[in-house]
C-alpha positions as CSV (number, residue, x, y, z in Angstrom):
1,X,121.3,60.5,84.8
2,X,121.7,57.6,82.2
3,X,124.2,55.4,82.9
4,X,125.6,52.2,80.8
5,X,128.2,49.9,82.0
6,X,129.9,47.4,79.8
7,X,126.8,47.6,77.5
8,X,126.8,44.9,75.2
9,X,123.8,43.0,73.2
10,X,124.5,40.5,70.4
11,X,122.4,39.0,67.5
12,X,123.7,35.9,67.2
13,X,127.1,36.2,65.6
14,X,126.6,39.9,65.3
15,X,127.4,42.9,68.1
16,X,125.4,45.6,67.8
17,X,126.3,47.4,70.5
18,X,130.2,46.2,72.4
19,X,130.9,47.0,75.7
20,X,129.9,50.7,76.1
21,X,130.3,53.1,79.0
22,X,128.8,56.1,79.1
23,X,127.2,58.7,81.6
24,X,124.5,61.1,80.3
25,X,124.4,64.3,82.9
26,X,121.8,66.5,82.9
27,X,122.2,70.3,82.6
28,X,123.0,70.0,79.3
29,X,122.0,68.6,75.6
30,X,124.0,65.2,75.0
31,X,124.0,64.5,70.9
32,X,124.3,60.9,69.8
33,X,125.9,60.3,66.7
34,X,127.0,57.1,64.7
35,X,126.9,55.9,61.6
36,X,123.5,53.7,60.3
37,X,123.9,50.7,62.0
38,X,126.2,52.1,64.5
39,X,124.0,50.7,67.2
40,X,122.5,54.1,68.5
41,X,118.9,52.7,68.5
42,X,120.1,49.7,70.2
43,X,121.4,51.9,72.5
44,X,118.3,53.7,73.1
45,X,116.1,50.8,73.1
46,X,118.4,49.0,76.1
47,X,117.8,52.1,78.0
48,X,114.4,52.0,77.7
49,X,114.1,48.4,78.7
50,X,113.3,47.8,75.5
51,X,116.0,45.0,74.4
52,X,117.8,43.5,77.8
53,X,121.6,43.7,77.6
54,X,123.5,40.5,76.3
55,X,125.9,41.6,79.3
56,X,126.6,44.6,81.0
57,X,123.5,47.5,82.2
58,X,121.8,50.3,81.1
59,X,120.1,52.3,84.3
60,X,118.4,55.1,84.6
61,X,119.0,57.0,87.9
62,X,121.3,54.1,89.2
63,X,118.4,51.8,87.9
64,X,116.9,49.6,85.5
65,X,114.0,50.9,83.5
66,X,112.0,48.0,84.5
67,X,112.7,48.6,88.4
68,X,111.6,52.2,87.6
69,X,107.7,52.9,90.1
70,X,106.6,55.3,88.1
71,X,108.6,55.2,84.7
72,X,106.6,57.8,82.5
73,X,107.2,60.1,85.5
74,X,111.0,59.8,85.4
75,X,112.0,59.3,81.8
76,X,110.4,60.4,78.3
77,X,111.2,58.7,75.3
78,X,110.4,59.5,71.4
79,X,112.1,56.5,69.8
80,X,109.4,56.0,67.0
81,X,106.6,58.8,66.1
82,X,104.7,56.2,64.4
83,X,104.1,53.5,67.6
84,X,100.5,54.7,68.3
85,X,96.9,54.1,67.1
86,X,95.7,55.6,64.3
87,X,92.6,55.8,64.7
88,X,93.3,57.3,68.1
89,X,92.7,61.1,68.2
90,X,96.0,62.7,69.2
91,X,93.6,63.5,72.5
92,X,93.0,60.4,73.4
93,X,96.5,58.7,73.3
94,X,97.9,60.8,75.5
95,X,94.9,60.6,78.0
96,X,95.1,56.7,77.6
97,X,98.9,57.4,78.9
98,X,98.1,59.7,81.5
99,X,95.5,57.7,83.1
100,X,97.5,54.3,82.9
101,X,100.1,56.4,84.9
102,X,98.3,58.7,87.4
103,X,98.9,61.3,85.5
104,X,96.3,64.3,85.8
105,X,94.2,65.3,82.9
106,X,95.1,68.9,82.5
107,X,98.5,67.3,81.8
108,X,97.5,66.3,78.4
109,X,96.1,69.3,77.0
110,X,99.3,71.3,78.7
111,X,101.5,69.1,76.3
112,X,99.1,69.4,73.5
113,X,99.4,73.5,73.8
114,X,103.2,73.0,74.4
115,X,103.8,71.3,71.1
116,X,101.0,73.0,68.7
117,X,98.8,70.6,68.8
118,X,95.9,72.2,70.3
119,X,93.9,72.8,67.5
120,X,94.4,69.2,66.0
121,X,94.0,67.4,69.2
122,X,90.8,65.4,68.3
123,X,91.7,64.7,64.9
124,X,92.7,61.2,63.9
125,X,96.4,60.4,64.3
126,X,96.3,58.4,61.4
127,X,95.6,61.7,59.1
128,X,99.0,63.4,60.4
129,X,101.6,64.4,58.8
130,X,104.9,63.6,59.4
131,X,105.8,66.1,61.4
132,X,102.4,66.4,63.4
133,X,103.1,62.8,64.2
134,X,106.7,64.0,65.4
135,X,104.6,66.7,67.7
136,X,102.7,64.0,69.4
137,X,105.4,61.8,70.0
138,X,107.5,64.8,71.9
139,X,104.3,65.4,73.7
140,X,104.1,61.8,75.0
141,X,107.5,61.7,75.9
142,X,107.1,65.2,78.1
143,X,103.7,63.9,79.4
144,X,104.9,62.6,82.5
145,X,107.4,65.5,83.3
146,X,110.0,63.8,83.2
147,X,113.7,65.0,84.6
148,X,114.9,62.5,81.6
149,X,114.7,62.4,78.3
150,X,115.2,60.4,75.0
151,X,114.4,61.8,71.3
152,X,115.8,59.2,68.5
153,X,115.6,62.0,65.2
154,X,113.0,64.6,66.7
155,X,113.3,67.0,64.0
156,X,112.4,64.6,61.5
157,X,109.9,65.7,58.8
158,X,109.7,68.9,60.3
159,X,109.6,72.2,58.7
160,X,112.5,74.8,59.5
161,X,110.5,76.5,61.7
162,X,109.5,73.2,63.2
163,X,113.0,72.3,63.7
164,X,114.2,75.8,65.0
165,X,111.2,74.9,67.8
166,X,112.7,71.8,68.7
167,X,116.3,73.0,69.2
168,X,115.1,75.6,71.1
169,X,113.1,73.0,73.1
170,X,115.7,70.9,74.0
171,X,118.2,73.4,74.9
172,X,115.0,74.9,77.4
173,X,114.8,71.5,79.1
174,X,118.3,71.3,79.7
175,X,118.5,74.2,81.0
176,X,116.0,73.2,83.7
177,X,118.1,70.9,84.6
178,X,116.9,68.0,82.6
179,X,118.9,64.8,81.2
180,X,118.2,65.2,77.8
181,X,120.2,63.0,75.0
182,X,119.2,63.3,71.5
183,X,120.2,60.8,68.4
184,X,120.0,62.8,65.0
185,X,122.0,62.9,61.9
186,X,121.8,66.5,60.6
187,X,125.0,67.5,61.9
188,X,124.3,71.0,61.3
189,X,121.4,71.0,63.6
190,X,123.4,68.7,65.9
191,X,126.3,71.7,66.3
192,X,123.5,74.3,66.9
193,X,121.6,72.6,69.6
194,X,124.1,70.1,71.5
195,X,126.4,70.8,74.4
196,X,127.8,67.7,74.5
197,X,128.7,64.4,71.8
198,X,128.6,60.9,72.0
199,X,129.9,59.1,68.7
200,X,129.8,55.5,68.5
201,X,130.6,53.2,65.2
202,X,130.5,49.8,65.0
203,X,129.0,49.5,68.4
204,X,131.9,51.1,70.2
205,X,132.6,54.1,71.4
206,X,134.5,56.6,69.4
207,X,134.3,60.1,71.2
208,X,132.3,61.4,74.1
209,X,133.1,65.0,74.6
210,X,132.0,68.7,74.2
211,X,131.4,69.3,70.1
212,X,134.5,72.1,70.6
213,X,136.9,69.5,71.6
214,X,135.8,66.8,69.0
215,X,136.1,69.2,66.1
216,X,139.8,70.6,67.7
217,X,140.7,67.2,67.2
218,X,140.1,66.7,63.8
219,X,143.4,67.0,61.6
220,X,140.9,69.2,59.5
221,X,141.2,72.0,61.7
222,X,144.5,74.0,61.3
223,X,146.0,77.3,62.1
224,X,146.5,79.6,59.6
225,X,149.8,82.1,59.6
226,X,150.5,85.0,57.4
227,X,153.8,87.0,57.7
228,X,155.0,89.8,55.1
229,X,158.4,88.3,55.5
230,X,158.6,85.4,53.2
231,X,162.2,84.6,54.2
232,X,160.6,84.5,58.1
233,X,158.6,82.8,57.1
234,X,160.9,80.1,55.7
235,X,162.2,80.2,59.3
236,X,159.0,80.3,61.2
237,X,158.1,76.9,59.3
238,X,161.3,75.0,59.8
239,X,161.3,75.5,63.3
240,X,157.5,74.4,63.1
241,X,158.5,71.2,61.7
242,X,161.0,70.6,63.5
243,X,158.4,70.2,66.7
244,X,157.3,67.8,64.0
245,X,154.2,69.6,63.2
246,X,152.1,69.3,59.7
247,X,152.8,72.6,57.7
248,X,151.3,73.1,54.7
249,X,152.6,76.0,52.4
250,X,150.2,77.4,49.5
251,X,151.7,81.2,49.6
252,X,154.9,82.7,50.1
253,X,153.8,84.3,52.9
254,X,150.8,81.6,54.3
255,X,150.5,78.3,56.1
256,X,148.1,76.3,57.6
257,X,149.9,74.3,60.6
258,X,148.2,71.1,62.2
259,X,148.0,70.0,65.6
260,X,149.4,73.1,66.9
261,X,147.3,75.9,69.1
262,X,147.2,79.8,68.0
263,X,148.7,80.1,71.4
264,X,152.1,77.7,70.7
265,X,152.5,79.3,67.7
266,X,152.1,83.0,68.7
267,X,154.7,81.8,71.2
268,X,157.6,80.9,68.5
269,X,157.0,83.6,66.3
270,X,157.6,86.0,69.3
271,X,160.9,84.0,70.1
272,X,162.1,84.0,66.6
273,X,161.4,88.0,66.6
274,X,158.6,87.4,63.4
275,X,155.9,89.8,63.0
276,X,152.5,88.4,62.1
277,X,149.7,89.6,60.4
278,X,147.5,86.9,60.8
279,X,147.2,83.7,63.4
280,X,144.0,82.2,63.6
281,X,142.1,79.3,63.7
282,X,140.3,77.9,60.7
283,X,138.1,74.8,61.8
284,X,136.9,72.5,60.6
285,X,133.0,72.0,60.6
286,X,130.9,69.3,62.7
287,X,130.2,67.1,60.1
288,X,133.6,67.2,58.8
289,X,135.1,66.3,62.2
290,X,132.1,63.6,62.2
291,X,133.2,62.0,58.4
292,X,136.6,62.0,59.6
293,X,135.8,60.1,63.2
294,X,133.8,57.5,61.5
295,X,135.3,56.7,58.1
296,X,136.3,53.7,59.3
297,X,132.7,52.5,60.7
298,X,130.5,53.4,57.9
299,X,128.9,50.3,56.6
300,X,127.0,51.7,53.5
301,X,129.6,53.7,51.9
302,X,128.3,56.4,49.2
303,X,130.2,55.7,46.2
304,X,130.5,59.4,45.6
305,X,133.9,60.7,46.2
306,X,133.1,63.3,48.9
307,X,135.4,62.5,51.8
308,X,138.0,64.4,54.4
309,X,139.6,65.5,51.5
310,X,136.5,67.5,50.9
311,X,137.6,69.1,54.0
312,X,141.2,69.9,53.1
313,X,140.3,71.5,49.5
314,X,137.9,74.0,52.0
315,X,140.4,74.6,53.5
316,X,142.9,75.5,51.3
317,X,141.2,77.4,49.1
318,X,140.3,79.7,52.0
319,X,143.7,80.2,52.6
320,X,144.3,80.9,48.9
321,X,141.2,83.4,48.9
C-alpha cells in the first residue's frame, strides 16, 4: 500500500504539492489525474524517495522508500523511459539492476519476453524508439517483482496495440493483488483501464473515488424522461423542481433532470400516476467529468472555446435526436 500523510513540498514561494492524503490499495488499478503542473510527478517522485517532503510523509508499506531493504524487490517505478544509458543494450541495463539487487539472472530475460523485447534485447537503447524505450522502462519497473507499482504515462508513444497491451497489463497485476497506481492523461484510456481515481489540481486534492462515482457527480450527467403526456409532463416537472432539481425542457414530451437518480424519479412518476416511456441515464463521459473537476486548476488554458458546455450541447442534442 502507498500511503501519504499531509504531503506537502514547496519550491520556495511555490507549493507543488499541499497537504495530500491519500491511500493507494492494491487489488485494483488506481489512475492519477491532474492537470500539467498539478503536482502528480511531485507526487510520484516523493514516493519514490525521489524529492523529501517539505512536511508531511510519503511511505510505502507503512515506510519510507529510503528505509525500504530491498527496494527494487518491493516497488517498481517507470517515472521516465528515458533515465538509462544509451549505449547500454536493453540486456545489459536490466542485468546491471538485477545484480545491484540480488536479483537472479533468468529474471531479466523473463521481463524482456514479458514486454516484447526479446528479440531487441542486445540492441543499443539509444536506437529505440519511443515506445521500445517505454517497454524497457516497464520491464525495469517489474524486474524486481514487485507487489507495488508506479507508471507516470506508460502508454506513451505506443502504438494501439501497444497501448491495448498495457491496459491489459495493469489490470493483470492488479488482479494479482498488486498496488498498482498509474498517472496518464488519455482519459479515454484512463476509463478503460482504471478501477479507481485520484484527481489533484493545484497540489490538492480534488476527488479520490471509483471513476463511476466521479462521473455521477458531474452536473453533466442527467436523467433523461420521455412521457406521451405532455400535460404530465408539465406536472411531472413542476413537482421535479419543486424538490429544487435542474430540469431542462427541449421537447414537449422530454427532459433531462440533474442531480436526481433514475430511481427518485421512477418513484414520483409512479406517485403522480404518469406513464413513462423512457427513464434513463445519459452520462457524461470521463473526460468531461475530468474538464469539469479541474476547470478551476488548469494553468495553461487552451484558448479554444471547448469547455463543459461542450458537454451540455452533447447532451442535448441526444435528447433532441
Amino acid at each position: 500500500m502507498i500511503t501519504l500523510r499531509g504531503a506537502t513540498k514547496r519550491y520556495d514561494a511555490a507549493v507543488a504539492v499541499d497537504h495530500l492524503d491519500l491511500e493507494i490499495a492494491p487489488g485494483k488499478v488506481t489512475g492519477f489525474l491532474g492537470p500539467n503542473g498539478a503536482g502528480k510527478s511531485t507526487t510520484m517522485r516523493m514516493i519514490m524517495g525521489l524529492d523529501r517532503p517539505t512536511s508531511g510523509e510519503a511511505l510505502i508499506n507503512g515506510k519510507p522508500y529510503a528505509a525500504l531493504s530491498h527496494p527494487l524487490r518491493e516497488v517498481g517505478a517507470l517515472l521516465d523511459a528515458k533515465a538509462l544509458h544509451p549505449g547500454r543494450s536493453a540486456y545489459s541495463h536490466l542485468l546491471a539492476m538485477a545484480r545491484t539487487n540480488g536479483i537472479p539472472r533468468k529474471r531479466v530475460e523473463e521481463v524482456l519476453g514479458i514486454v516484447g523485447l526479446e528479440k531487441v534485447a542486445k540492441k543499443r537503447s539509444g536506437s529505440f524508439s519511443l515506445g521500445m524505450g517505454q517497454r524497457l522502462g516497464i520491464a525495469s519497473a517489474l524486474l524486481g517483482d514487485p507487489q507495488i507499482l508506479l507508471f507516470d504515462e506508460p502508454v506513451n508513444g505506443l502504438d494501439p496495440d501497444g497501448v491495448r497491451w498495457v491496459r491489459e497489463l495493469m489490470r493483470s497485476l492488479a488482479s494479482e493483488g498488486r498496488t498498482v497506481f498509474v498517472s496518464s492523461h488519455l482519459m479515454s484510456e484512463m476509463q478503460l483501464t482504471a478501477d479507481h481515481l485520484v484527481v489533484i489540481g493545484r497540489g490538492k486534492l480534488l476527488a479520490d473515488d471509483t471513476i463511476d462515482r466521479v462521473i455521477a457527480r458531474s452536473s453533466l450527467t442527467a436523467v433523461r424522461v420521455r412521457t406521451p403526456d405532455v400535460d404530465a409532463m408539465d406536472t411531472l416537472v413542476r413537482h421535479l423542481e419543486e424538490r429544487q432539481l435542474d430540469v431542462q425542457r427541449h421537447e414537449p414530451h422530454e427532459c433531462l433532470v440533474s442531480g436526481a437518480t433514475v430511481e427518485s424519479i421512477g418513484d414520483l412518476a409512479f406517485e403522480l400516476g404518469i406513464r413513462l416511456h423512457e427513464l434513463r441515464v445519459v452520462e457524461a463521459s470521463l473526460e468531461e467529468a475530468y474538464m469539469e473537476m479541474t476547470a478551476n486548476s488548469i494553468e495553461y488554458k487552451s484558448p479554444t472555446p471547448a469547455s463543459a458546455d461542450a458537454g451540455l450541447d452533447r447532451i442535448h442534442q441526444e435528447v433532441e435526436a
